[in-house]
N, C-alpha and C positions, 0 to 999 in steps of 0.2 A: 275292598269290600269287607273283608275280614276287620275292619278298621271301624266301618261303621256301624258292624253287627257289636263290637263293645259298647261304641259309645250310646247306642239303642238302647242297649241290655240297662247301661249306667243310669239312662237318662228313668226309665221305666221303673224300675226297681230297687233303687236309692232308698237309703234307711232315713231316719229323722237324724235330725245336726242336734247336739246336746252341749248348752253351756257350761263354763264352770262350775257352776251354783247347781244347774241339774246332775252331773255328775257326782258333785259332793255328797246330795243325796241319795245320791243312787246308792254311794258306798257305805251308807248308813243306812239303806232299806235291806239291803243284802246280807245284812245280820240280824235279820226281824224276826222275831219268833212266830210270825205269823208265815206260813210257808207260801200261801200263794204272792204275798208281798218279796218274800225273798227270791220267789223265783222269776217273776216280774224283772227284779229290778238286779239277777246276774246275768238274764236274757240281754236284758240293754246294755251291762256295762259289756259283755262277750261282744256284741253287736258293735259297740265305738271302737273298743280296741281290735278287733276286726279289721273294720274300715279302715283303720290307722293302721294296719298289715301287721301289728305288734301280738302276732298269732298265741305265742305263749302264756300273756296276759290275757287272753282274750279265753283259752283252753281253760284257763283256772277258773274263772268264774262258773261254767258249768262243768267240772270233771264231775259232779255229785250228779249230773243229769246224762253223762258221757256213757255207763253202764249198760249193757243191753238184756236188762234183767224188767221182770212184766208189772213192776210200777213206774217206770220211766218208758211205758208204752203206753199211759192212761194216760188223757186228756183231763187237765192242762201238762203236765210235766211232759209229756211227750213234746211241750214246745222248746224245753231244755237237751232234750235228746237231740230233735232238730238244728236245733244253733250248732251243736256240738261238730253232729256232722256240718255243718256248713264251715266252721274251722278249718275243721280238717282237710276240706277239698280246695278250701282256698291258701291251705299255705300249702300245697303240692301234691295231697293225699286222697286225687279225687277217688282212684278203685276201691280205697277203705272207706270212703264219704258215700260212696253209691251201695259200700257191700251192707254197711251199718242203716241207711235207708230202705235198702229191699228187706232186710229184718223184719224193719216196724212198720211197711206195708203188711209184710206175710200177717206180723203178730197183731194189728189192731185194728179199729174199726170208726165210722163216723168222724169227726175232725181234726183226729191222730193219724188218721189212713191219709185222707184228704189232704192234710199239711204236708205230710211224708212224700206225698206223690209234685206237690206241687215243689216241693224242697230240690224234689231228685231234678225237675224241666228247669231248675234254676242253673244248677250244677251241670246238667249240657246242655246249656242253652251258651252258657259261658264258653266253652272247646272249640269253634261251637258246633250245635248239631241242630241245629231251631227245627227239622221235624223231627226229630224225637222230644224235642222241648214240646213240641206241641201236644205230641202223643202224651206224655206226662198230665200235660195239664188237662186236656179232656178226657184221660181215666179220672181224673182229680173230680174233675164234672160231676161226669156218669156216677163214680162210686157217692159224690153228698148227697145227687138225686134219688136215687136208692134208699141211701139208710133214710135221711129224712123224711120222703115221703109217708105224709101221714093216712095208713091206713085205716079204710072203716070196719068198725066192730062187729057195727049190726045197723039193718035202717034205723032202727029205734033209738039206738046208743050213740051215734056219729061216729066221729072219727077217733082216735086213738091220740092219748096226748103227748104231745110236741116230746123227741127224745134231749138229752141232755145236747146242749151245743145249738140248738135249733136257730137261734135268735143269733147265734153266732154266723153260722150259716148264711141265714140271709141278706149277711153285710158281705159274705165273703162269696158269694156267690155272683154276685154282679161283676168283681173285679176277676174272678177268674173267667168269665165271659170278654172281657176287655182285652185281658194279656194274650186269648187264646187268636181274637182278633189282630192284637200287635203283631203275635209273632208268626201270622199268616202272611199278614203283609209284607214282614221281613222275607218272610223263606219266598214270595214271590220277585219283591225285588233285586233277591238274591239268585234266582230263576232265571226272571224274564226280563229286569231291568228296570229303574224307577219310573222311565216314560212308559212302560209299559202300567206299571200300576198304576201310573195318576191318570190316564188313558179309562182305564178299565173301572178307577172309582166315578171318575165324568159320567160317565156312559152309566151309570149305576143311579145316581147323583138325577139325571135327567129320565131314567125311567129306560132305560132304551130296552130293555127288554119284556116292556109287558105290550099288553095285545095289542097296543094303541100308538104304539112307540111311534108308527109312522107321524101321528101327528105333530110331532117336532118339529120337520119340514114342512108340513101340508098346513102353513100358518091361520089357515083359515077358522082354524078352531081357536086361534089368540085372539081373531076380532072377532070373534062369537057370528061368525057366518056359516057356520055348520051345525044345525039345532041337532042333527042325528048323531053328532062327536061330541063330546065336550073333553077341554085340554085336562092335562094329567093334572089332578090337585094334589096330590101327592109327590112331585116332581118339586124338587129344588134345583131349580135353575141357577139361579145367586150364586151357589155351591160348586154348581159344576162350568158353570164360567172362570169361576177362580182356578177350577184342577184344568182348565184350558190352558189360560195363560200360565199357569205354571209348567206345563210342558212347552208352551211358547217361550218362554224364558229360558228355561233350563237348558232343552233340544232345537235351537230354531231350525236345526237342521235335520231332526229327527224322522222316523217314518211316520209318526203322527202329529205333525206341526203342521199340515196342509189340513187335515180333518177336524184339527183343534181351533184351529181361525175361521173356518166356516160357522162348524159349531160356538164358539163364542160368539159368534154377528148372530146366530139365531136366539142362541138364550136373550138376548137384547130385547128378539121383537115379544115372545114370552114373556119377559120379564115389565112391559107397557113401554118398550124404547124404540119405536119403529124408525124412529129418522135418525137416531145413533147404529140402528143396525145398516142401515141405507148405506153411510160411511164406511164404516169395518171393509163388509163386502164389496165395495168400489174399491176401497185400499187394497182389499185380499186379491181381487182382480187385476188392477194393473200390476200388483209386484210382480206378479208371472203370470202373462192369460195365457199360456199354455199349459199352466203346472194343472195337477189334480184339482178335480170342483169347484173349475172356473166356470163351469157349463151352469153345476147346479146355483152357485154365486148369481152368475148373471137372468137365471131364472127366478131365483126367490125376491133381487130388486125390482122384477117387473110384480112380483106378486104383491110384497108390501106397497108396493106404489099404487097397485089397483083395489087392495080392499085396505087399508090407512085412508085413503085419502080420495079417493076413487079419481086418479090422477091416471087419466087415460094416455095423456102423450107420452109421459115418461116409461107409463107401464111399457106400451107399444115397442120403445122404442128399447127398452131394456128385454126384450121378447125378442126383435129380430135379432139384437145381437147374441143373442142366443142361439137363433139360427144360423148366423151367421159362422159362430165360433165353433158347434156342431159340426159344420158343412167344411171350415178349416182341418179340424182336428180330422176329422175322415177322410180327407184327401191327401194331409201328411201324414196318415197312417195307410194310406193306399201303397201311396210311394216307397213309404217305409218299406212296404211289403214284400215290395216287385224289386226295389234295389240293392236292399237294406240284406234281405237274408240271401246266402250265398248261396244255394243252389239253386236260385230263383236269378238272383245277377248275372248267374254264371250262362244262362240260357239268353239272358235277355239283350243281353252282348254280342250275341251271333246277329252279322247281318243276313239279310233276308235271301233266300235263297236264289230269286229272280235277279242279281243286282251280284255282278262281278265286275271287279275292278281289273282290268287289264295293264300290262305292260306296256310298258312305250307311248303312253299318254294317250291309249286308247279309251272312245269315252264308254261311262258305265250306262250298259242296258236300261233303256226306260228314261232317259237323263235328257234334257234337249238341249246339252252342251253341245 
């Protein structure tokens, strides 16, 4: 698990790949007398040699931004503070990378705090610790919501103009809404297991929790035979077909693999495929008509057959077997009942108390031997 929480992390938050020719430049932007150029372009070269684990190289181009003194907490050079710490924690120095990070929370504010915060969720997200990564990045949230929000002056006056970083913000703000989502999903795969997520985005994916939900099965609302319902429009079936079979594939043997193949034969009839879902659910049904939601299987074929096509013999006959399979399953869970559990065997075992067998081939009372 631990294996795939890296390569998550890697895939996620990978830096840009820099040619030679970008490099070259970089190491002539980096003596510019123009400072925001220069620190630009010692952020990137720390950031390749980084990557390439060649930490010491990587240290020098920002040691002039490494200081934790209150101009290397202003925005932008507090993005040279940041690199610095990320250096450090990745060549082995994470408690001095988090103690230098909690600093430049305490000390700054608006996209110095925000970077600083989302800096530290990188740094234990790595260990890992993904809900404290998480915790990082939704203070990281909360604290841009905050400073940014543009308060109003007066009715007359509007609002209050945009602070420094603002326009920065709003690019960076959607992608911290992203990661916060990534690295939820991680901590529940990490939880509860990835059939379980892809289980729970299906079900998300098809709406199953709003008021209506029942209409997934209740297909009458796909052929528009229910004027008082109409189907979820907002409901991406397509979507949650695909996170079906993907636990079908992944778990066929999983505890959601009987609920996933139902569910994918219905997003079918949803989706305007009523005689591709007709198949699925026949197939789902004979694999095992004993397993889970062979009942419900063999009642949704009688249904698509009667409002698709208003195909009365098939419906009918996909209905009794319905009853049929009901009236099975209840009487090998009858028997289950009576033989199955052991203080219930244990009685049922005893012969009847009228009814003794004798010695000596004497015959049993009641018996017309």
């Amino acid at each position: 698990m631990h294996l795939y929480i890296h390569i998550f992390i890697g895939i996620c938050f990978s830096w840009h790949v820099f040619s030679d020719d970008n490099i070259a430049q970089l190491h002539k932007s980096a003596y510019s007398d123009q400072s925001l150029i220069r620190l630009d372009s010692r952020i990137r070269l720390s950031e390749i040699y980084r990557e390439k684990q060649q930490y010491k190289q990587a240290a020098k181009w920002v040691e002039d931004y490494a200081l934790p003194i209150p101009e290397n907490f202003i925005w932008p050079f507090a993005k040279g503070y940041i690199e610095a710490a990320r250096v450090c924690a990745q060549s082995g120095q994470a408690f001095d990378a988090v103690r230098r990070l909690n600093i430049l929370t305490q000390k700054s504010s608006g996209l110095a705090k925000v970077s600083s915060l989302r800096a530290l969720s990188l740094i234990v997200a790595e260990q890992p610790d993904i809900p404290k990564a998480i915790t990082f990045e939704e203070n990281a949230l909360n604290t841009g919501k905050v400073f940014f929000t543009r308060k109003k002056i007066s009715y007359t006056a509007g609002l209050e103009e945009p602070k420094l970083g603002f326009e920065q913000w709003k690019l960076i703000k959607p992608k911290i809404e992203e990661r916060i989502l990534l690295l939820r999903r991680l901590r529940d795969v990490e939880q509860f297991g990835l059939d379980y997520v892809l289980y729970s985005e299906a079900q998300t994916l098809r709406r199953s929790s709003h008021k209506q939900a029942l209409n997934f099965t209740d297909i009458g609302t796909a052929f528009g035979l229910k004027s008082s319902q109409t189907p979820l429009a907002d409901a991406d079936f397509t979507a949650a077909r695909q996170k079906y079979h993907e636990i079908m594939d992944l778990f066929p043997e999983g505890i959601y693999s009987d609920a996933s193949r139902l569910y994918a034969a219905v997003c079918l009839v949803h989706m305007g495929r009523p005689q591709d879902a007709i198949k699925e659910l026949e197939k789902f049904y004979k694999f095992n008509p004993e397993g889970l939601y062979r009942g419900e299987a063999l009642k949704l074929l009688g249904d698509i057959y009667l409002m698709n096509q208003w195909d009365t013999r098939n419906a009918q006959e996909a209905y009794k077997r319905t009853i049929q399979w009901a009236q099975s399953i209840q009487e090998k869970n009858r028997i289950l009942d009576t033989y199955v559990v052991p203080e219930k065997s244990k009685t049922i075992s005893k012969p009847p108390e009228n009814l003794r067998a004798m010695e000596n081939g004497t015959k049993i009372r009641g018996s017309s031997m």
